[in-house]
C-alpha positions, 0 to 999 in steps of 0.5 A: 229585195230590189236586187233579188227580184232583178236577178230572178227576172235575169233568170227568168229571161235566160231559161225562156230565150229562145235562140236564133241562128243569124242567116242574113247579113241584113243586120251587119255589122251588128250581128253577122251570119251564123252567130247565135242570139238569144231573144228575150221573150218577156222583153214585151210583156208589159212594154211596148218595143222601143226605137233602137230595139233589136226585134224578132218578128213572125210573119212578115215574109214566107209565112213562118220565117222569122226576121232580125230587125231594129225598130225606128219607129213606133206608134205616133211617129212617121216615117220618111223615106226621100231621096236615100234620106230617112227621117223620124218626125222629122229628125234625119237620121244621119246613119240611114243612107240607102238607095231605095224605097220612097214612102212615107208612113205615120204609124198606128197605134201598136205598129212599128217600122223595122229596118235591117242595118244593113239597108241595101241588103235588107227586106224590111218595113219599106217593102212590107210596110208597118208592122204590128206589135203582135207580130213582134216576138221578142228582142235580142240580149245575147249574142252567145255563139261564136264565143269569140264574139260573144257579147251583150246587145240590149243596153238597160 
């Protein structure tokens, strides 16, 4: 029964993706301009976005464009950006070099911190500062066009 309801909710998830053309390198080398990437739209209707999740958020930047960022902080945490350092409760995270932005931001309950993974090449939570989870969309599975790179990006 387990089984049979994992693969309806599977199915569930494909028939409403909603799909996503990259346009920004933001998020290289996780996904690069012109992939195709679907979102999953059910992904937050009973959890909340995790750290490590790859977001679709709304209404960050020129009204209705969408953005493609990952999650490094949820509500409770803070966030410290010193000296190209970035920190999560304190925990550096050894990745997260890049030369600018200097803040630090403890979040609300339903905000998030988005970071590109391409942080000298990305507009993100440094610059528009915490995010609300409504504003949060979906989060990407998929990444299905070009078929040579065609693969899976959520990790559960």
């Amino acid at each position: 029964m387990l089984e049979m309801v994992k693969l309806l909710y599977q199915v569930a998830v494909f028939v409403t993706s909603l799909g996503v053309t990259v346009t920004g390198w933001s998020m290289y080398p996780t996904l690069v301009a012109g992939e195709y990437v679907l979102f999953d739209r059910l992904a937050y209707i009973r959890h909340s976005p995790k750290r490590g999740d790859m977001v679709l958020a709304r209404g960050l930047l020129d009204g209705r464009k969408a953005v493609i960022k990952r999650v490094v902080g949820v509500s409770g945490d803070t966030v410290k950006l010193n000296k190209g350092v970035l920190t999560v409760n304190d925990v550096f995270l050894e990745e997260a070099f890049f030369s600018e932005g200097q803040g630090e931001w403890s979040l609300r309950q339903d905000e998030c911190f988005l970071l590109g993974d391409a942080l000298d090449m990305s507009t993100d939570s440094r610059f528009f500062g915490p995010v609300s989870q409504r504003a949060i969309k979906a989060r990407a599975w998929l990444v299905c066009w070009p078929l040579s790179r065609w693969r899976r990006l959520d990790i559960e």
